[in-house]
PyMOL Python script that loads the backbone (N, CA, C, O; Angstrom):
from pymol import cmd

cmd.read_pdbstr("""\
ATOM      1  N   UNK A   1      49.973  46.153  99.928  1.00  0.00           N
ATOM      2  CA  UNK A   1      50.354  46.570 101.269  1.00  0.00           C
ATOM      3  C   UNK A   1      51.720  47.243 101.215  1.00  0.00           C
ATOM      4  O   UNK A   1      52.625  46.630 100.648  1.00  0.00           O
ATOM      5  N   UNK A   2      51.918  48.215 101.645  1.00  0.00           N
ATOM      6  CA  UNK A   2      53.114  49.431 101.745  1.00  0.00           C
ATOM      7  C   UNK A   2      53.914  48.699 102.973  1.00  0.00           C
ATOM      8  O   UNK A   2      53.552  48.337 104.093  1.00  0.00           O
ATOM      9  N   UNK A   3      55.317  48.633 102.181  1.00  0.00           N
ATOM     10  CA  UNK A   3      56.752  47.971 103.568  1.00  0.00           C
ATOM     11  C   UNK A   3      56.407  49.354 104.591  1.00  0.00           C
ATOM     12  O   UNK A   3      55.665  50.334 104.659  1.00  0.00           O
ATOM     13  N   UNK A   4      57.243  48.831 105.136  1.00  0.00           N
ATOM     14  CA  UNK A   4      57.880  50.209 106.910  1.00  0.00           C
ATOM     15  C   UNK A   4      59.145  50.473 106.442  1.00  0.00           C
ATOM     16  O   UNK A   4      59.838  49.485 106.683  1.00  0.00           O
ATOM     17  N   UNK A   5      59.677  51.191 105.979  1.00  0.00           N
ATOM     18  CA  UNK A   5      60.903  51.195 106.135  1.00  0.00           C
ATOM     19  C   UNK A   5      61.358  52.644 107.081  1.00  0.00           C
ATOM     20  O   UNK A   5      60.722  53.650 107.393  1.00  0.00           O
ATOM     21  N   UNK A   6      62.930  52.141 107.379  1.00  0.00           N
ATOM     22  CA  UNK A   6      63.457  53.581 108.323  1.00  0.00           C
ATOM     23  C   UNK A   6      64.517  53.879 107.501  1.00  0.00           C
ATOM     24  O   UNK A   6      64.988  53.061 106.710  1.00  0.00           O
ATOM     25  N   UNK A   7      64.947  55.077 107.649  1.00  0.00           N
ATOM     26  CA  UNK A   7      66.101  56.026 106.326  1.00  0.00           C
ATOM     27  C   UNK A   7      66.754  56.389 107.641  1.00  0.00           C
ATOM     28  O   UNK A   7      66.174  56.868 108.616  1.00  0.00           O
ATOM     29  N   UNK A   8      68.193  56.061 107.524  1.00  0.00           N
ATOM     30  CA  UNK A   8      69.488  56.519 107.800  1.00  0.00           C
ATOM     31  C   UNK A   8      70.156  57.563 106.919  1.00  0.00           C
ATOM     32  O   UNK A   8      71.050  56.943 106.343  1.00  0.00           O
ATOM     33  N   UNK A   9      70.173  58.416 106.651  1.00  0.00           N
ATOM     34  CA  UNK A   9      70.886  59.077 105.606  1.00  0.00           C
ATOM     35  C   UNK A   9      70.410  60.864 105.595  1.00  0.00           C
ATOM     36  O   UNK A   9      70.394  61.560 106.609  1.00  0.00           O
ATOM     37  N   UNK A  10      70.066  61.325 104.249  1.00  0.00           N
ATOM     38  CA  UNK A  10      70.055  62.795 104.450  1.00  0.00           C
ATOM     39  C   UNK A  10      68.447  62.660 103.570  1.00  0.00           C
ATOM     40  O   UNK A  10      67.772  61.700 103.200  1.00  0.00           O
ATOM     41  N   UNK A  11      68.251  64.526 103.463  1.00  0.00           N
ATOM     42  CA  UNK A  11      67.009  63.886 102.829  1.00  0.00           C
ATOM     43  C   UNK A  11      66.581  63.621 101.645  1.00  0.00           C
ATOM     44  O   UNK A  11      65.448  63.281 101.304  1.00  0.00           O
ATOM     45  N   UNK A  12      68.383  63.935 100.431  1.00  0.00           N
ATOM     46  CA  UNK A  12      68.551  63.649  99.506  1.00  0.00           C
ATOM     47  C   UNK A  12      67.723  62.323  99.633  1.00  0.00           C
ATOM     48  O   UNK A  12      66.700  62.185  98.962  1.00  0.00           O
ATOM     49  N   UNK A  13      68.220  61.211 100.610  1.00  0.00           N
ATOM     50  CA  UNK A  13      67.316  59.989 101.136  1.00  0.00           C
ATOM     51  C   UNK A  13      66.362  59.471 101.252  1.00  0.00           C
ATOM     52  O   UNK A  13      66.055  58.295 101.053  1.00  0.00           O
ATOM     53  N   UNK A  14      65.583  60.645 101.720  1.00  0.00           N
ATOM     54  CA  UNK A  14      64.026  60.611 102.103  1.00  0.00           C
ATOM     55  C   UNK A  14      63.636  61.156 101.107  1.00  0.00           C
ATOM     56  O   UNK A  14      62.577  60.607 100.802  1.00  0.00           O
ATOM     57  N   UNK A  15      63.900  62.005 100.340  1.00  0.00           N
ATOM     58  CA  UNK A  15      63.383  62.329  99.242  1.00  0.00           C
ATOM     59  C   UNK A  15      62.737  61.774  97.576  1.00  0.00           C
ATOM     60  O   UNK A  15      61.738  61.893  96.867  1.00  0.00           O
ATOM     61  N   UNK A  16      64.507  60.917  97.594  1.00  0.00           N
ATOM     62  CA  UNK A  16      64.122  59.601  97.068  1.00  0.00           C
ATOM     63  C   UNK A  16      62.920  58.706  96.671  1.00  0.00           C
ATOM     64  O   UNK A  16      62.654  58.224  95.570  1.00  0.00           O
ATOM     65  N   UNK A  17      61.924  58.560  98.461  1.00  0.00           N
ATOM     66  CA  UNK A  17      61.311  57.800  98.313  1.00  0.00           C
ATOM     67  C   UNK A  17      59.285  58.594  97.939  1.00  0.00           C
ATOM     68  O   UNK A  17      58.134  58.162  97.874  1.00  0.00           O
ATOM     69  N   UNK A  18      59.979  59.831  97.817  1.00  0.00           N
ATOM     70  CA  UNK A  18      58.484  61.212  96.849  1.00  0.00           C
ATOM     71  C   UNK A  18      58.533  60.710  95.565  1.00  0.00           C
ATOM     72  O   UNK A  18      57.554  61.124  94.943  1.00  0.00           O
ATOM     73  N   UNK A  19      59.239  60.001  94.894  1.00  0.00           N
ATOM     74  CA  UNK A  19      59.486  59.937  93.561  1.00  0.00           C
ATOM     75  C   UNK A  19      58.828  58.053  92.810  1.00  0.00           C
ATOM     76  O   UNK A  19      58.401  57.050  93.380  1.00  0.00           O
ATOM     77  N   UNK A  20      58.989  58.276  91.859  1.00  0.00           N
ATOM     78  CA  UNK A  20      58.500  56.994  90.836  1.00  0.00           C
ATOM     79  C   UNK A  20      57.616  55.787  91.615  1.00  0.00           C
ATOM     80  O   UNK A  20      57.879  54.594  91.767  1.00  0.00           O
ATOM     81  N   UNK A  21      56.376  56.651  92.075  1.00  0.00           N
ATOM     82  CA  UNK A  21      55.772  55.789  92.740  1.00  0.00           C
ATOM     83  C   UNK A  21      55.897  54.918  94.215  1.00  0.00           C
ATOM     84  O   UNK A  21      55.268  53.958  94.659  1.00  0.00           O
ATOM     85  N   UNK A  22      57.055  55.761  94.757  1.00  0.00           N
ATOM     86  CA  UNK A  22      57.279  55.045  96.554  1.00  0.00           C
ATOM     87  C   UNK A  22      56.502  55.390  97.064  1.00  0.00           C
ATOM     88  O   UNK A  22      56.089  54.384  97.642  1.00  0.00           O
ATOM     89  N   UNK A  23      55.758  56.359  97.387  1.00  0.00           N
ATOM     90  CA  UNK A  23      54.800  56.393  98.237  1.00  0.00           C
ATOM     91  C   UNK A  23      53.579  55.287  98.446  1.00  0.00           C
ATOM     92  O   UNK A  23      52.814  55.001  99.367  1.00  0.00           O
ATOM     93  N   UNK A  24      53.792  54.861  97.203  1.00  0.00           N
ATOM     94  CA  UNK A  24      52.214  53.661  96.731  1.00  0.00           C
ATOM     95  C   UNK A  24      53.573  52.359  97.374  1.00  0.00           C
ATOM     96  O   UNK A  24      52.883  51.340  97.351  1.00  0.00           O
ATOM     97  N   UNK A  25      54.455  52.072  97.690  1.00  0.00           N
ATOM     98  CA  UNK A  25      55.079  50.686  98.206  1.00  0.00           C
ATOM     99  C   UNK A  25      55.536  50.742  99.285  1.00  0.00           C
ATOM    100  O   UNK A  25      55.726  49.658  99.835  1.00  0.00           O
ATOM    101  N   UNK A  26      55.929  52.090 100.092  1.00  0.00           N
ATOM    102  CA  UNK A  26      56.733  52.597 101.485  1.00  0.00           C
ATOM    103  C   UNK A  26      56.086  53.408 102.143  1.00  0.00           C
ATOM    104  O   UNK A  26      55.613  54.440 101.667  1.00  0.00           O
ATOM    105  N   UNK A  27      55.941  52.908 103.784  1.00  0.00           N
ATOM    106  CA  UNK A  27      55.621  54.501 104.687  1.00  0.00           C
ATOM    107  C   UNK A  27      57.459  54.302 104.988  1.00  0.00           C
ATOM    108  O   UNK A  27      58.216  53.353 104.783  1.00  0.00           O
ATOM    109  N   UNK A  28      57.670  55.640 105.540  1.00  0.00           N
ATOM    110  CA  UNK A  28      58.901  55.593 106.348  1.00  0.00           C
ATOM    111  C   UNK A  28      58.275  55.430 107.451  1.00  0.00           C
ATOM    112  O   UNK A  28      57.073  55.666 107.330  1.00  0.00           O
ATOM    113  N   UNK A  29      58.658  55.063 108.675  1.00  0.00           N
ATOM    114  CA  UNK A  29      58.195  54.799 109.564  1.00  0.00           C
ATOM    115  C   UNK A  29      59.481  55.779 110.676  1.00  0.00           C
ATOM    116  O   UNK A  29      59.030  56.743 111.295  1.00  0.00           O
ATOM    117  N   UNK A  30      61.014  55.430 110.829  1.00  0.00           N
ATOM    118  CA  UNK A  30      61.448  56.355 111.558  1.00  0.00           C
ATOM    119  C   UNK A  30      62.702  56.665 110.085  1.00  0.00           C
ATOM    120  O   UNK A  30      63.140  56.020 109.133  1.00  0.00           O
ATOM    121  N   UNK A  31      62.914  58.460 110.846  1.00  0.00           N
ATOM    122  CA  UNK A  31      64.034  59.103 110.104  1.00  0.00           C
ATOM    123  C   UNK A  31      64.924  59.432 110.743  1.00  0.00           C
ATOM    124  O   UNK A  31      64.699  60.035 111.793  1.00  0.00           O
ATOM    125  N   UNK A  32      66.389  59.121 110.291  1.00  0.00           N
ATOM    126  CA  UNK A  32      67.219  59.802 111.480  1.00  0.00           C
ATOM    127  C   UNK A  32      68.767  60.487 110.226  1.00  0.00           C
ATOM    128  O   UNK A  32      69.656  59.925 109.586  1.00  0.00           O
ATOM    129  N   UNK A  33      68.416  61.670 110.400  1.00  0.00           N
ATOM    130  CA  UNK A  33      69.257  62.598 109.381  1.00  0.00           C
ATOM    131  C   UNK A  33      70.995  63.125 109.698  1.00  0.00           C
ATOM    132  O   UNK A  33      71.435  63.605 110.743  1.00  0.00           O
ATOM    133  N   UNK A  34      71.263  63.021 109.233  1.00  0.00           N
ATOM    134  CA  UNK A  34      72.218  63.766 109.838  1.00  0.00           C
ATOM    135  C   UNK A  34      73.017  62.855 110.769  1.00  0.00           C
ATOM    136  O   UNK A  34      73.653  63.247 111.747  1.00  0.00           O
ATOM    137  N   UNK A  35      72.892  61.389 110.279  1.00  0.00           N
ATOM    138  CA  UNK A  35      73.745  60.172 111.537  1.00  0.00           C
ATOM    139  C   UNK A  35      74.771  59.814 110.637  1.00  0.00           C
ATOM    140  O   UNK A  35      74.927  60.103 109.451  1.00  0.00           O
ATOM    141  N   UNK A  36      75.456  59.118 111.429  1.00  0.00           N
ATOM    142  CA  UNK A  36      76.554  58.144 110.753  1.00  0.00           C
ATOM    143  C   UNK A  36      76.536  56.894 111.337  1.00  0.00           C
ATOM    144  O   UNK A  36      76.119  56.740 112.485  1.00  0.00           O
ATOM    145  N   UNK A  37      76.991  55.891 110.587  1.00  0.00           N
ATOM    146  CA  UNK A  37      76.930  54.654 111.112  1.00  0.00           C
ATOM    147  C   UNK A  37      77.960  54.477 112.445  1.00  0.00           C
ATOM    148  O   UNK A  37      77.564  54.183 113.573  1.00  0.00           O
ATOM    149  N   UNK A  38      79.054  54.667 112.149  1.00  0.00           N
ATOM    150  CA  UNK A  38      79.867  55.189 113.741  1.00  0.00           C
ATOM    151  C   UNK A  38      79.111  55.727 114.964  1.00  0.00           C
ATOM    152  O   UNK A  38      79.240  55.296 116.110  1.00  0.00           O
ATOM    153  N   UNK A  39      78.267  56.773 114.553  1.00  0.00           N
ATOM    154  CA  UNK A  39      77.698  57.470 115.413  1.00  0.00           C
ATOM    155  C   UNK A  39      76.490  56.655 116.326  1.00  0.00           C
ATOM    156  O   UNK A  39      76.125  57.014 117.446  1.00  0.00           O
ATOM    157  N   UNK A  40      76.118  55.822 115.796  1.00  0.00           N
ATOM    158  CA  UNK A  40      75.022  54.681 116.109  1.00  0.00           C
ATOM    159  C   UNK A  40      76.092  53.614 116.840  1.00  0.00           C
ATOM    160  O   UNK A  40      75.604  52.887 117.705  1.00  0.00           O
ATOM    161  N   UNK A  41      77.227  53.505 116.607  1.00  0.00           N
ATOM    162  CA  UNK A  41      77.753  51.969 117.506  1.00  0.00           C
ATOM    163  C   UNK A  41      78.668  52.694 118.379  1.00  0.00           C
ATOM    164  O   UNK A  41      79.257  52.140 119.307  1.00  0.00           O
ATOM    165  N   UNK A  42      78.795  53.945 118.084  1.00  0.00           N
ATOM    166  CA  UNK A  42      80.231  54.139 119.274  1.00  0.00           C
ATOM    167  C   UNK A  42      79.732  54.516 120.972  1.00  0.00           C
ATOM    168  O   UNK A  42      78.687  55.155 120.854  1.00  0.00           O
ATOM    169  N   UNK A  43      79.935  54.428 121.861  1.00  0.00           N
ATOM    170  CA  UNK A  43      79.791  54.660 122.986  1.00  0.00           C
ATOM    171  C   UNK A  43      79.154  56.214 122.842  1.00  0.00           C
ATOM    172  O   UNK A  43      79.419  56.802 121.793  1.00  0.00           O
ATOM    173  N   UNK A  44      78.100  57.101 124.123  1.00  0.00           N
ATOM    174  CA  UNK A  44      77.661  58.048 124.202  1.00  0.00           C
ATOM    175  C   UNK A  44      78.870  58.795 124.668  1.00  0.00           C
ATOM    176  O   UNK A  44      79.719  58.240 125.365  1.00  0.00           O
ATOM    177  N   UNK A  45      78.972  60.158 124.262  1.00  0.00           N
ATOM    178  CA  UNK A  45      79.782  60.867 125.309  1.00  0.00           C
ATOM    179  C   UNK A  45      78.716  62.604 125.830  1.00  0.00           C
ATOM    180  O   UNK A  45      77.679  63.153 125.460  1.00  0.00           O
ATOM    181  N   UNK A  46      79.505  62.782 126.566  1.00  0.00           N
ATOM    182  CA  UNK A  46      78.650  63.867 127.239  1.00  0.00           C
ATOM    183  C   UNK A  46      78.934  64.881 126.830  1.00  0.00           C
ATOM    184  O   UNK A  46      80.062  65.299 126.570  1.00  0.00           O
ATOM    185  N   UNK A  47      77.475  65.636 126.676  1.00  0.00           N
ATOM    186  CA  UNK A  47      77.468  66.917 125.705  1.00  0.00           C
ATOM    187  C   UNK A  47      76.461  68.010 126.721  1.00  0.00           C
ATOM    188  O   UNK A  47      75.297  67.638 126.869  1.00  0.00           O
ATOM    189  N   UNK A  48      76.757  68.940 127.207  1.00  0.00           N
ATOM    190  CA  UNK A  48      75.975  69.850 127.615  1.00  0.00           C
ATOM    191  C   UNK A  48      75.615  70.533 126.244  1.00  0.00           C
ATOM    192  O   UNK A  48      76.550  70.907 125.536  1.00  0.00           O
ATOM    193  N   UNK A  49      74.407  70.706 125.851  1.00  0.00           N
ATOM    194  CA  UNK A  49      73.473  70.728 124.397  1.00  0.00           C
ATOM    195  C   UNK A  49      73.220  72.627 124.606  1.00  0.00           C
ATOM    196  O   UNK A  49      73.149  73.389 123.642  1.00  0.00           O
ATOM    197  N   UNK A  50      73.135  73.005 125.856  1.00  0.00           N
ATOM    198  CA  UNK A  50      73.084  74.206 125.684  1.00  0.00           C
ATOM    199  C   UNK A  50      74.328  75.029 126.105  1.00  0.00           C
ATOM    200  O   UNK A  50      74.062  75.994 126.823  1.00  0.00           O
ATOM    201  N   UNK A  51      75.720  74.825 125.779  1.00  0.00           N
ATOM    202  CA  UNK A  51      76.642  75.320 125.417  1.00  0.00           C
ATOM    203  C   UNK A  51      77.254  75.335 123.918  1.00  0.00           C
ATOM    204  O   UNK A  51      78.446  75.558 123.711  1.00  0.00           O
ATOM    205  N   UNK A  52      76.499  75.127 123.099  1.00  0.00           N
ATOM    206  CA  UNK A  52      76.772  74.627 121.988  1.00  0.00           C
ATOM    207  C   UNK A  52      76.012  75.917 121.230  1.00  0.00           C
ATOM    208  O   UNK A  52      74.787  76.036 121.202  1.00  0.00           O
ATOM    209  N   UNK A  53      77.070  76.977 120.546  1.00  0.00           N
ATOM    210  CA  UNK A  53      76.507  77.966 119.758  1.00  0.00           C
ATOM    211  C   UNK A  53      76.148  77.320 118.178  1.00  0.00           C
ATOM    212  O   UNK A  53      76.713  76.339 117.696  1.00  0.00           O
ATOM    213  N   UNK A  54      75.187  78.041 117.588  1.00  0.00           N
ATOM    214  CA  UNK A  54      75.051  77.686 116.335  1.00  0.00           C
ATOM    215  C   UNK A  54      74.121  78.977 115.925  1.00  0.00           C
ATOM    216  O   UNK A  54      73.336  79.654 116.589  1.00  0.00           O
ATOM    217  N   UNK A  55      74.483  79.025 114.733  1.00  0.00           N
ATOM    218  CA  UNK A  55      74.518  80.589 113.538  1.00  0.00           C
ATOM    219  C   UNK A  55      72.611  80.489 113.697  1.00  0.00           C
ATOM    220  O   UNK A  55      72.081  81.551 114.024  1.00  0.00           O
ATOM    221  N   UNK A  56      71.945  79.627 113.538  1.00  0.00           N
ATOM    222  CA  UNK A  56      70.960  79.906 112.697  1.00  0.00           C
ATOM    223  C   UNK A  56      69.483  78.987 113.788  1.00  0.00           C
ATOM    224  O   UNK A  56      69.622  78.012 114.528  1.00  0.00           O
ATOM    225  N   UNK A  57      68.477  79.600 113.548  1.00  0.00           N
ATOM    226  CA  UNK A  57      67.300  79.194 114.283  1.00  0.00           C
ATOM    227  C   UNK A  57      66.819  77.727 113.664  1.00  0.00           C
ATOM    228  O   UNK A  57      66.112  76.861 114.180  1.00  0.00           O
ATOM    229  N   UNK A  58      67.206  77.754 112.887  1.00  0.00           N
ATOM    230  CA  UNK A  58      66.832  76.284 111.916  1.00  0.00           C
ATOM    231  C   UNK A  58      67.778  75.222 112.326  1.00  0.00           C
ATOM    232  O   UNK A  58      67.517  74.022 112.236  1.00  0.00           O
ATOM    233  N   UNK A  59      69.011  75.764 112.831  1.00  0.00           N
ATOM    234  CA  UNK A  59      70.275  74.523 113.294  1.00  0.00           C
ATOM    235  C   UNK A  59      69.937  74.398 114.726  1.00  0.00           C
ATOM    236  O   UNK A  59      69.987  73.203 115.018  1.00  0.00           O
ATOM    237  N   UNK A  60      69.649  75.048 115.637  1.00  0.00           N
ATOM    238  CA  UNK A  60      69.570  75.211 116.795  1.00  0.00           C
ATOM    239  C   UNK A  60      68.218  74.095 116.892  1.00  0.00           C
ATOM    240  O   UNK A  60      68.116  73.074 117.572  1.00  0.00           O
ATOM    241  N   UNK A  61      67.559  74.521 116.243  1.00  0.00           N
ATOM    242  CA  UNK A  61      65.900  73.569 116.448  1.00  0.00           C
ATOM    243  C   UNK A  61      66.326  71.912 116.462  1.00  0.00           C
ATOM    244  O   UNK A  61      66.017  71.086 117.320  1.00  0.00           O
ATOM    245  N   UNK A  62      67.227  71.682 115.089  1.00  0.00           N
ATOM    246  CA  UNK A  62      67.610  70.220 114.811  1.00  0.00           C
ATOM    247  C   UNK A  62      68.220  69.800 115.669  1.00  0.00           C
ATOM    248  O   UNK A  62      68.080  68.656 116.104  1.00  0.00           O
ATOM    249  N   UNK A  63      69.404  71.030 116.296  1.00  0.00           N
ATOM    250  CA  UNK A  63      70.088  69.948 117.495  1.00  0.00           C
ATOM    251  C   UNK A  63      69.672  70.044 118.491  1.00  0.00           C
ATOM    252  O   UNK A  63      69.651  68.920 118.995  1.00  0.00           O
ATOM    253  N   UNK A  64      69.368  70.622 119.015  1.00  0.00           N
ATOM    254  CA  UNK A  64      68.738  70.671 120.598  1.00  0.00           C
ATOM    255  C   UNK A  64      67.236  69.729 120.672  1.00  0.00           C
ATOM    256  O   UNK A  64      66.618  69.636 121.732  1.00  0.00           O
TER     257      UNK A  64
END
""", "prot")
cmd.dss("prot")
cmd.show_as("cartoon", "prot")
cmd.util.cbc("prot")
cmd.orient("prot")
């Protein structure tokens, strides 16, 4: 039977778990990229999400 696990980290992270047989012991179950542990305990602050320029169609997708 395959654990649940969830990945905090990048996908150096998730990637990790393509290799030496994780797939046969792990589903991931949730991913969250691009966090920090700060970022998870500190209070929300307010962000209007569409004032926020970014270079590239691939960055824009992740944050918004």
């Amino acid at each position: 039977m395959r654990k649940k696990i969830d990945i905090l980290g990048s996908c150096v992270t998730r990637d990790a778990f393509e290799y030496a047989n994780a797939k046969d012991d792990y589903i991931i179950d949730q991913y969250f990229a691009r966090s920090s542990l700060i970022s998870i305990v500190a209070p929300p602050i307010d962000i209007n999400k569409e004032s926020i320029e970014l270079d590239s169609a691939f960055q824009q997708k992740n944050c918004l």
